[in-house]
C-alpha positions in Angstrom: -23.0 2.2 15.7 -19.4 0.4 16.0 -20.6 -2.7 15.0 -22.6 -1.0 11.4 -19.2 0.8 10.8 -17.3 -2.6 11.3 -19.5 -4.3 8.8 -19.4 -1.6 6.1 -15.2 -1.7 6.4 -15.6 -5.7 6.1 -17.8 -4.8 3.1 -15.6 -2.3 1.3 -13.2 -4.4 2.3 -14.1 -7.6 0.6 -15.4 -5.1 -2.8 -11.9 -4.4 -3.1 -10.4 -8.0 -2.9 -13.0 -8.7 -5.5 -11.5 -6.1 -7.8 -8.4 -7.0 -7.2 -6.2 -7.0 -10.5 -5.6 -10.4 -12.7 -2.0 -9.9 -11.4 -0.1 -11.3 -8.0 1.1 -7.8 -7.0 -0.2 -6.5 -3.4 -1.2 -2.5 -4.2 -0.2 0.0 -1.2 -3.0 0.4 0.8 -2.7 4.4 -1.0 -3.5 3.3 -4.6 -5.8 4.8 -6.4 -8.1 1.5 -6.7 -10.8 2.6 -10.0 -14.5 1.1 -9.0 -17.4 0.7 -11.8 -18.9 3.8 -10.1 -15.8 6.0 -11.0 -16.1 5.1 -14.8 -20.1 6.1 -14.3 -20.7 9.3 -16.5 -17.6 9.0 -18.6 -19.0 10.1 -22.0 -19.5 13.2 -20.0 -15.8 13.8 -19.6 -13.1 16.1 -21.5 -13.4 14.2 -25.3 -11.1 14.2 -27.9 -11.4 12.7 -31.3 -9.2 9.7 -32.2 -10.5 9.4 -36.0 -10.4 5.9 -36.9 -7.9 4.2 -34.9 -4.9 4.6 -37.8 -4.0 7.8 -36.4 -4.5 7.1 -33.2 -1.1 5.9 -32.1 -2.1 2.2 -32.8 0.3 0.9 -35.2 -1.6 -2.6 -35.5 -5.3 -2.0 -34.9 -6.8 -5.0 -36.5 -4.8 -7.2 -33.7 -5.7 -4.9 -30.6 -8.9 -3.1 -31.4 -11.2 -3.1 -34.3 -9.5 -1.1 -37.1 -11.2 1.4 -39.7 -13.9 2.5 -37.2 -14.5 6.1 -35.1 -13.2 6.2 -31.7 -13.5 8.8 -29.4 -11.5 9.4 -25.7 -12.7 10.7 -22.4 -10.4 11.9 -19.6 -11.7 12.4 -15.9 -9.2 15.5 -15.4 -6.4 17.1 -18.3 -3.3 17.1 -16.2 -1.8 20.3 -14.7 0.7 22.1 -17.1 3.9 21.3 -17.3 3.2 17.9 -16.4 5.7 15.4 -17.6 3.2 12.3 -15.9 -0.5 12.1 -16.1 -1.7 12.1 -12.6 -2.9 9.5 -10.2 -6.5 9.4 -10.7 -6.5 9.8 -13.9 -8.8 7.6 -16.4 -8.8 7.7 -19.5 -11.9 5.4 -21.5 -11.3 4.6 -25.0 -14.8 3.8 -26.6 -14.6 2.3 -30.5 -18.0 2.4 -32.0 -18.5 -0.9 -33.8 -21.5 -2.0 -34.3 -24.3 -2.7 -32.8 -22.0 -2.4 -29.6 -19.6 -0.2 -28.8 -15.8 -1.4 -27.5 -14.8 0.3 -24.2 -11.5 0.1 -22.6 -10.1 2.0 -20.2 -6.8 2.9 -18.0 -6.2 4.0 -14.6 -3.3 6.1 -13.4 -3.4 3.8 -10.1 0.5 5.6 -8.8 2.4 4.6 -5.7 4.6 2.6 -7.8 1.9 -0.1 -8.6 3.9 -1.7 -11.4 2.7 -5.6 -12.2 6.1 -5.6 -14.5 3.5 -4.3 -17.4 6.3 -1.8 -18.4 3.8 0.8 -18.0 4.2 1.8 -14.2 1.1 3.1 -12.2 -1.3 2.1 -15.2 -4.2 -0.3 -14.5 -6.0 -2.0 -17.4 -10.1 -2.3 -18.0 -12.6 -3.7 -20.1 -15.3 -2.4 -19.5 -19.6 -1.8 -21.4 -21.2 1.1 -21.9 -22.4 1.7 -18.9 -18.8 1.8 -17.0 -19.5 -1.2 -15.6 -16.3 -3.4 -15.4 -15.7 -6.6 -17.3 -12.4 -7.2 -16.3 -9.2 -5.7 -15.0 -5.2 -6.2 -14.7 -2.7 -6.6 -17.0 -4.0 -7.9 -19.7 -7.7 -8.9 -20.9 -9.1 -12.2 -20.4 -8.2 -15.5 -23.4 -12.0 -14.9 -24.2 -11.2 -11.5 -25.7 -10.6 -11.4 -29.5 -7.5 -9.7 -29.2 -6.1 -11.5 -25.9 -3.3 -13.2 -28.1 -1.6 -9.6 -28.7 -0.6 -9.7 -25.6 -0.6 -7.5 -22.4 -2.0 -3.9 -22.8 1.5 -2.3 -22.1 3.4 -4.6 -25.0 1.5 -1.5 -27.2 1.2 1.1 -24.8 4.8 1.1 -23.7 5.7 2.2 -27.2 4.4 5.7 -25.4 6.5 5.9 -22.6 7.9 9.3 -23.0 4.0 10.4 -22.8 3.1 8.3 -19.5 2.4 4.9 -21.5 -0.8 7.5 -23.3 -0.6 6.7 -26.9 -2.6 9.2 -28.8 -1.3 12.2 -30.4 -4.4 14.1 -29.1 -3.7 13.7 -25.7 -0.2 14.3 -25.7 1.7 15.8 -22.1 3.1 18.6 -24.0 0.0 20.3 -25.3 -0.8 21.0 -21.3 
């Protein structure tokens, strides 16, 4: 029995190390640390409507994400009220629905301080499919990405600090 529950700690332990983000920060061991299986389900979660990107706090969607098309939001938990900081745990998935597949990104209120000098503190960073499954993770996405030469996630984001680094108007801290 101590040797089964060894091995499944050296496996956990080596899943995490494989999902470790694109960045050379060490997380506290009591990070939130977002798997694939907790973005499973997410078009299940709280929705909200972003329209078509223009009025959804990106000032230059044609360099980050595909402008001119419906998006929609989904939010594992609405922060408690009063809340000046969305909570660790929290993910939020952006899907845009191009044609004939969907973009999905997502972010992750990892806390403890996590900051890989993004200058959006205790966010994390996804790409990820339909399915939840992750494509990659950190700071920024991946040269191969279309819209990799913008830059880091938080060079947008940031622009949203006084609402946790969250940049659309629908999901704004206040409204809870």
């Amino acid at each position: 029995m101590a040797k089964s529950r060894t091995l499944l700690f050296l496996f956990e332990a080596l899943g995490l190390m494989a999902c470790a983000p694109d960045d050379t920060s060490e997380p506290d061991a009591s990070c939130y640390v977002a798997l694939a299986p907790n973005f499973a389900g997410y078009s299940s979660w709280t929705s909200f409507d972003l329209g078509n990107g223009s009025d959804a706090g990106e000032a230059d969607a044609s360099c980050v994400h595909v402008a001119n098309v419906p998006r929609t939001a989904y939010m594992n938990q609405i922060p408690p009220d009063g809340s000046t900081a969305f909570p660790e745990g929290t993910i939020i998935v952006k899907q845009i629905n191009t044609t004939p597949t969907p973009q999905v990104f997502g972010m992750v209120k990892r806390g403890c301080g996590y900051d890989p000098g993004s200058g959006c503190v205790g966010w994390e960073w996804f790409g990820l499919d339909t399915s939840g499954t992750i494509q990659w993770r950190g700071v920024s996405p991946p040269a191969s990405e279309t819209y990799a030469s913008c830059g880091p996630c938080a060079s947008c984001h940031s622009g949203a600090a006084t609402n946790d680094c969250v940049l659309a108007p629908q999901m704004q801290l206040s409204q809870w």
